[in-house]
C-alpha positions as CSV (number, residue, x, y, z in Angstrom):
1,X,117.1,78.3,122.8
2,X,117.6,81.2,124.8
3,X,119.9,83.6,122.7
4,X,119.4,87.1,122.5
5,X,117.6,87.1,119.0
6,X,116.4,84.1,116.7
7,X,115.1,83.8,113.4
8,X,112.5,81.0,112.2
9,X,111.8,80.9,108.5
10,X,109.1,79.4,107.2
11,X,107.7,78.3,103.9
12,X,104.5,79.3,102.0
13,X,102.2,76.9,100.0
14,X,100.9,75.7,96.5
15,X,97.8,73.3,96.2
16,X,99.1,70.9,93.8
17,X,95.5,68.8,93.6
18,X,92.6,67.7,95.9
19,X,91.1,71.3,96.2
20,X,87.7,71.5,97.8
21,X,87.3,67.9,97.9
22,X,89.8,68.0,101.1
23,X,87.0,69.7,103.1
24,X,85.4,66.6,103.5
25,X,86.4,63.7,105.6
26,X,89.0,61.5,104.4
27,X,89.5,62.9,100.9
28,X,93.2,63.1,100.0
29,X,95.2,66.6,99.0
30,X,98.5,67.1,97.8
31,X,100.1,70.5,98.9
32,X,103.5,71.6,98.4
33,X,105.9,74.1,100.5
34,X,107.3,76.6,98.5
35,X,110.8,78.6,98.4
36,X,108.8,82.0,99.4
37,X,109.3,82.2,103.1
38,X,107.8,84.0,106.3
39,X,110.2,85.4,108.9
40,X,109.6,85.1,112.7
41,X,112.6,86.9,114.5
42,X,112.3,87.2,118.8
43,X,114.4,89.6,120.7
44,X,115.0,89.8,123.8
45,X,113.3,93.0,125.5
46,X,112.5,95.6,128.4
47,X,109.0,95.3,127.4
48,X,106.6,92.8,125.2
49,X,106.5,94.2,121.4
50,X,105.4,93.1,118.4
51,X,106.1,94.5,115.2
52,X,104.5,93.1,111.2
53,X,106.6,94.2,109.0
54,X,104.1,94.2,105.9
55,X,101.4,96.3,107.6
56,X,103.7,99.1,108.7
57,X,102.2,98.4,112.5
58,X,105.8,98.8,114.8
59,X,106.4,98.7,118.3
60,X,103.1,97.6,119.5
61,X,102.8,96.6,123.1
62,X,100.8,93.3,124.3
63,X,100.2,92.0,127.6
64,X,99.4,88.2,128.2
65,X,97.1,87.0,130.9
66,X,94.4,84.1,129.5
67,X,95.2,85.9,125.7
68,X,96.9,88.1,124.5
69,X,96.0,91.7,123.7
70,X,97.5,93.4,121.5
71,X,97.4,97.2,121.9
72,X,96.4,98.8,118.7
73,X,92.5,99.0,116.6
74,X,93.6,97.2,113.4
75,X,92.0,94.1,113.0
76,X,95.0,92.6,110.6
77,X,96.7,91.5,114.0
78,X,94.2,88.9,114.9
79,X,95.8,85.9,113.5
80,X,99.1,87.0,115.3
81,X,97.6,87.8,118.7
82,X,95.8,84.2,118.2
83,X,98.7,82.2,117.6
84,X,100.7,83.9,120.4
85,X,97.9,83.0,122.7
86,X,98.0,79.4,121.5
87,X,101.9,79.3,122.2
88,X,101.6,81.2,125.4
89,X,99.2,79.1,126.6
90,X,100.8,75.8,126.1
91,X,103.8,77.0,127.6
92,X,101.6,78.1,130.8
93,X,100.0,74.6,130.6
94,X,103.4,73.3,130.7
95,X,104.9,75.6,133.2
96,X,107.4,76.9,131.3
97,X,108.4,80.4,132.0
98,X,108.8,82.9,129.7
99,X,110.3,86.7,129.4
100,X,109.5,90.0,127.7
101,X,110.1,89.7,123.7
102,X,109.9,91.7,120.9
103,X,108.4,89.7,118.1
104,X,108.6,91.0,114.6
105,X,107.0,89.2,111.5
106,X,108.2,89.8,107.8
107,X,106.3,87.8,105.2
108,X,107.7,87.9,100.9
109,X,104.8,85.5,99.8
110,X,103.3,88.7,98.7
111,X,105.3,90.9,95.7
112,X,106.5,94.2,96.7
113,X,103.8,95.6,95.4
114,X,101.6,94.1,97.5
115,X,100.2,91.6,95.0
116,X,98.7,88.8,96.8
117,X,99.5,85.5,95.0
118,X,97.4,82.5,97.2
119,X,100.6,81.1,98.2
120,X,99.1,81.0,102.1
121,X,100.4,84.0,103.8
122,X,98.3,83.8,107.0
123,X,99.1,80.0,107.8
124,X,102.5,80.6,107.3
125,X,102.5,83.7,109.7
126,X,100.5,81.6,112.1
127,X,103.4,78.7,111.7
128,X,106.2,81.1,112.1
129,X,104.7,83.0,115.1
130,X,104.1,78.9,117.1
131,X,107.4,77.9,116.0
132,X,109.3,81.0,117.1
133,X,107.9,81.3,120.3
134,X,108.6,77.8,121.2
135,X,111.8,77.7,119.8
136,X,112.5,80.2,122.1
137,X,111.2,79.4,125.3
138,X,111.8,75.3,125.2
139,X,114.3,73.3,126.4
140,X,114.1,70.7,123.9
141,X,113.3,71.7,120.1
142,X,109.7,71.4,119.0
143,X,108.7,68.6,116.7
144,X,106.9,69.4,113.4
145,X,103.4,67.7,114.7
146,X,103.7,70.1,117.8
147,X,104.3,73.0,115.3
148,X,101.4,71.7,113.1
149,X,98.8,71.4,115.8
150,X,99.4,74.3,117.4
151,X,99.1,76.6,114.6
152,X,96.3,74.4,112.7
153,X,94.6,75.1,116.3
154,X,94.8,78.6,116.0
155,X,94.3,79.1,112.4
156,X,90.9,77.2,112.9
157,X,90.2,79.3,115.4
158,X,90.6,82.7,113.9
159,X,89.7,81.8,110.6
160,X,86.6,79.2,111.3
161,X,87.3,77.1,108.0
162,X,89.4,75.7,106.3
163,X,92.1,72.6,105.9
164,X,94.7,72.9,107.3
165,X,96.7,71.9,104.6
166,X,98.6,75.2,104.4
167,X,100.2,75.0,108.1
168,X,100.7,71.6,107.2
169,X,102.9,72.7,104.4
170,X,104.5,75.4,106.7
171,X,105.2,73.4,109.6
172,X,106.1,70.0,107.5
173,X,107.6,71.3,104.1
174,X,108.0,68.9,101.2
175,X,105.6,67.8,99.1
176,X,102.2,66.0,101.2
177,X,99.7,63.9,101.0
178,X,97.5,65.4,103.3
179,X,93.9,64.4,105.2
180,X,92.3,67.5,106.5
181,X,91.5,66.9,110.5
182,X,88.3,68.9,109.3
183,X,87.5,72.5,110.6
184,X,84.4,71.9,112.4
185,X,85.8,69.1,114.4
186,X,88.5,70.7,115.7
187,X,86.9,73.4,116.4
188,X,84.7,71.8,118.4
189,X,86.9,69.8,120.3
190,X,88.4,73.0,121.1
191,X,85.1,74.1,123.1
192,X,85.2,70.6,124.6
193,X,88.6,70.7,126.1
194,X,89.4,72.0,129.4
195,X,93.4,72.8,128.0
196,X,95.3,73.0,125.1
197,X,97.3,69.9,126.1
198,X,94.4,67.3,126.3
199,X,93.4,68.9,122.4
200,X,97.0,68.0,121.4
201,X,96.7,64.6,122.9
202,X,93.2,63.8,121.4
203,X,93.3,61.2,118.5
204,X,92.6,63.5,115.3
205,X,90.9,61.2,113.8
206,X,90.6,62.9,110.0
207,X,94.3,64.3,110.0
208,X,96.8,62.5,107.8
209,X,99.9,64.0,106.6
210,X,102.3,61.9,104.6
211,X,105.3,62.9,102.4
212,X,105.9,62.2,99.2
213,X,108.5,62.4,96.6
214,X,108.4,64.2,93.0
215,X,110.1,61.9,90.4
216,X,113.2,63.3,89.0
217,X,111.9,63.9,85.3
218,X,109.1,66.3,85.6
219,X,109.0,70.1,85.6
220,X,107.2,72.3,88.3
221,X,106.0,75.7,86.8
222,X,103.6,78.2,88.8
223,X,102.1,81.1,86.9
224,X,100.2,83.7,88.5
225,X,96.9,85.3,86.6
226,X,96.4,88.0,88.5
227,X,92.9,89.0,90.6
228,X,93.6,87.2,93.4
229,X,90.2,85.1,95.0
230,X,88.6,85.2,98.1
231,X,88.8,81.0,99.2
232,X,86.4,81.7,101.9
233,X,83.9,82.9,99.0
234,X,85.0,80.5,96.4
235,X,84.9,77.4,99.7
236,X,81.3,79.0,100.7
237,X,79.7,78.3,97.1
238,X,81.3,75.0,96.6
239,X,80.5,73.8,100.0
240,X,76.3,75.2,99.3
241,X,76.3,72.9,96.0
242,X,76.3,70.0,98.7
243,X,72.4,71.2,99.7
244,X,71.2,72.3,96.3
245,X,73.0,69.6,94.3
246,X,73.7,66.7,96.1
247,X,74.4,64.5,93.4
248,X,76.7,66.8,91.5
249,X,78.8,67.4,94.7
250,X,79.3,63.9,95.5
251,X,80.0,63.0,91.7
252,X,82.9,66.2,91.8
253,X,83.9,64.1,95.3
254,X,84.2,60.3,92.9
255,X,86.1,62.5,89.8
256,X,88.4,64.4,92.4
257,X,89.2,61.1,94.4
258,X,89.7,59.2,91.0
259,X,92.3,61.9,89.8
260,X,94.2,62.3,92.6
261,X,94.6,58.7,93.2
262,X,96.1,58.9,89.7
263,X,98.2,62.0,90.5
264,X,99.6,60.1,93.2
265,X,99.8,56.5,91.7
266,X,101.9,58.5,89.3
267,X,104.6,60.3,91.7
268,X,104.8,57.0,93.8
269,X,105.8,55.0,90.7
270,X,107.6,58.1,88.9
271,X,104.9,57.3,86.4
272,X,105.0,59.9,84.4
273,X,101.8,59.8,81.8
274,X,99.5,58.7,84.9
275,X,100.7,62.1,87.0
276,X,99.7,64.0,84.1
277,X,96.5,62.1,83.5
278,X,95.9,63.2,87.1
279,X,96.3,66.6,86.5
280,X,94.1,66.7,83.6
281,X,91.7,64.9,85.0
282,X,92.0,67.6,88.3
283,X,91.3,70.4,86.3
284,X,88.2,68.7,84.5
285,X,86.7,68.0,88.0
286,X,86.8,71.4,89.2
287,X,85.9,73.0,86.1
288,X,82.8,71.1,86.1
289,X,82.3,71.6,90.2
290,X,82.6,75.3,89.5
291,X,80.4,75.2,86.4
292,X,77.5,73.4,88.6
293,X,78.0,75.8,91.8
294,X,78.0,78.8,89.3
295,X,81.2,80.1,90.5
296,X,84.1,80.6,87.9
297,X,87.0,78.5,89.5
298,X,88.5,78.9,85.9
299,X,88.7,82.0,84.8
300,X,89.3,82.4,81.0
301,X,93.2,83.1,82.0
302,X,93.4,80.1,83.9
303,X,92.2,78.0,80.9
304,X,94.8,79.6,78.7
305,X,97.3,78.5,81.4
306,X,96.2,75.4,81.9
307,X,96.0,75.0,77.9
308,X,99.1,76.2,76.9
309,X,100.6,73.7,79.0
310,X,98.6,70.4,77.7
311,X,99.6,71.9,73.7
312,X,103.2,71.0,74.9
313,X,102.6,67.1,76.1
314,X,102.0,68.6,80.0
315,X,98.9,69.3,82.5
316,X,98.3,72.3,84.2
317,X,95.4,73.3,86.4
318,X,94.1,75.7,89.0
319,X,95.8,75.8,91.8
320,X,94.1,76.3,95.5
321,X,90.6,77.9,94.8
322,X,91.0,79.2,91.5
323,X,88.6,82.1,90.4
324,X,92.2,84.1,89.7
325,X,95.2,83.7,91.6
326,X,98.0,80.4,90.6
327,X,98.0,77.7,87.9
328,X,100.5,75.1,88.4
329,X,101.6,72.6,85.2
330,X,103.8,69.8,84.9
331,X,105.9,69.2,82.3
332,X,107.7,66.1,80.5
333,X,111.4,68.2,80.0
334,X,112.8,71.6,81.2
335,X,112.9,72.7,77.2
336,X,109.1,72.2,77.3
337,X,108.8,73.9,80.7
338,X,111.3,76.9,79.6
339,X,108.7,77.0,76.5
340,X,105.6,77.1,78.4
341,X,106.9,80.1,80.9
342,X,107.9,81.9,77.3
343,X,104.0,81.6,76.3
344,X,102.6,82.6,79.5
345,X,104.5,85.4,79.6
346,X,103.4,86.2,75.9
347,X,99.6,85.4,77.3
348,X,99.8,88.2,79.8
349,X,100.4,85.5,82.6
350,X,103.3,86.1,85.2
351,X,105.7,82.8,85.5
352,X,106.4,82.5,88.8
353,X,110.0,81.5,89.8
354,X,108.7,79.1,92.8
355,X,110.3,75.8,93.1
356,X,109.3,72.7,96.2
357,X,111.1,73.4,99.3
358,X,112.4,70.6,101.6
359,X,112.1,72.1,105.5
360,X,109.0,73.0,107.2
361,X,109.6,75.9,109.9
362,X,113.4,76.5,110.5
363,X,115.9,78.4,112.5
364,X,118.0,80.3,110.3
């Protein structure tokens, strides 16, 4: 694509159910891409600029030569700069030339006020900035596993931790059954590589990524409980009850396996009672991983969400990390979901209007 200016949208993220248990090899997650988007627009320019919308930092100049720099002291652009290196370096590796751009990133998984709701802002970024620069600069459109591996690259590398399955969300969309390709191994095939094409071509030999479908007679809600969590934190604590408490992290591991095989038993045969039976047994699994790892991942709001929506014949649970942040529940009719939302809201719990969406990163 080589038109003056382009835009690429791409979607943010819920953690339906897997959390945690993902980190480690083989264990499946579902995540879902949301209707909250991230917008990458490229313009053509006299000079390189880049401009993030959300952090008021406009105009800045960068240079590429190895990496690129990015001329400015805050630290927020780091996940930017890194994902334009990626790109940029991929299209060196593939001899593609390239010419000045302005680059400017606008996110709304974020309310105007600036509350942050868990719904995977710098993944999606990190998506939107591979996808737009290759979009732009390629012959041929990128596929979705280019996308994917190139931002998961570059997330894992500015971030150190991690799944993955957010950029999966962003770069697939849908709803996923995801494997993570693990952190640590990928980032240390990344040391191991001489390029970024030989990582690309390297069996990942964790990563999965599947979709799936949502049968037609359930009802997706998302409420937000404020106090957003740190998931490095929250992943840290979980991740040290491995070396205190073996045995309690690998029975969280059998009860988050079990209940996600039943989540997805129950969305493959549009079994209704079994999805939910997943989702209960989700939230019992981390509730009792949290409880051993003394870290809250249900906060007393969370449990009223999570509540509210079992009184009315559904399942809710934490979603992502918990310790604050979204609860997702899954109801048996709208008139129970349109309920539940009226009960939150009376709870002191914001429904969230967020619904699955379809496309992974798009041109709009």
């Amino acid at each position: 694509m080589n038109n003056s200016s382009m835009t690429i949208k791409v979607p943010g993220k819920l953690m339906i159910a897997g959390e945690f248990a993902v980190l480690e090899p083989h264990r499946s997650l579902a995540v879902m891409a949301i209707d909250r988007f991230v917008y990458a627009t490229i313009e053509k320019s006299e000079e390189n600029k880049l401009t993030l919308h959300d952090f008021n930092l406009n105009n800045l100049d960068w240079a590429y030569e190895n990496s690129v720099t990015v001329h400015t002291e805050d630290k927020r652009v780091r996940f930017v700069s890194d994902a334009m290196t990626t790109a940029y370096t991929y299209l060196k590796e593939k001899k593609v030339g390239t010419e000045p751009i302005h680059l400017s990133i606008n996110s709304e998984l974020d309310d105007e006020s600036g509350n942050k709701y868990g719904l995977g802002s710098s993944a999606a970024v990190v998506t939107s900035v591979v996808a737009a620069i290759l979009k732009k600069f390629l012959a041929e459109a990128p596929s979705q596993e280019l996308i994917f591996r190139l931002a998961a690259i570059s997330h894992v590398k500015t971030q150190g931790n991690g799944s993955g399955a957010d950029v999966a969300a962003s770069s697939y969309g849908g709803l996923l059954q995801y494997s993570s390709f693990q952190a640590e191994w990928l980032r240390d095939a990344y040391l191991h590589s001489d390029s970024i094409m030989e990582l690309l071509e390297m069996d990942w030999v964790y990563y999965s990524s599947k979709p799936i479908k949502m049968p037609k007679n359930i009802y997706f809600c998302v409420g937000w409980t404020g106090k957003p969590a740190s998931t490095a934190k929250l992943v840290d604590k979980i991740l040290q009850l491995k070396s205190d408490n073996f045995a309690a992290f690998d029975s969280f591991l059998k009860n988050s396996e079990n209940a996600v095989g039943d989540f997805l038993t129950g969305m493959e045969e549009e079994n209704v009672e079994l999805l939910l039976k997943g989702v209960r047994k989700n939230r019992q699994a981390l509730s009792t991983v949290g409880k051993d790892a003394n870290t809250p991942i249900e906060t007393p709001l969370l449990s009223k969400l999570c509540d509210l929506a079992e009184s009315l014949g559904g399942a809710g649970k934490p979603s992502g990390a918990g310790g604050g942040d979204c609860g997702i529940a899954f109801m048996p009719t709208q008139e129970k979901a349109d309920e539940l939302m009226k009960l939150w809201e009376k709870a002191g719990i914001k429904p969230l209007t967020l619904q699955p969406n379809s496309h992974g990163a798009i041109c709009i």
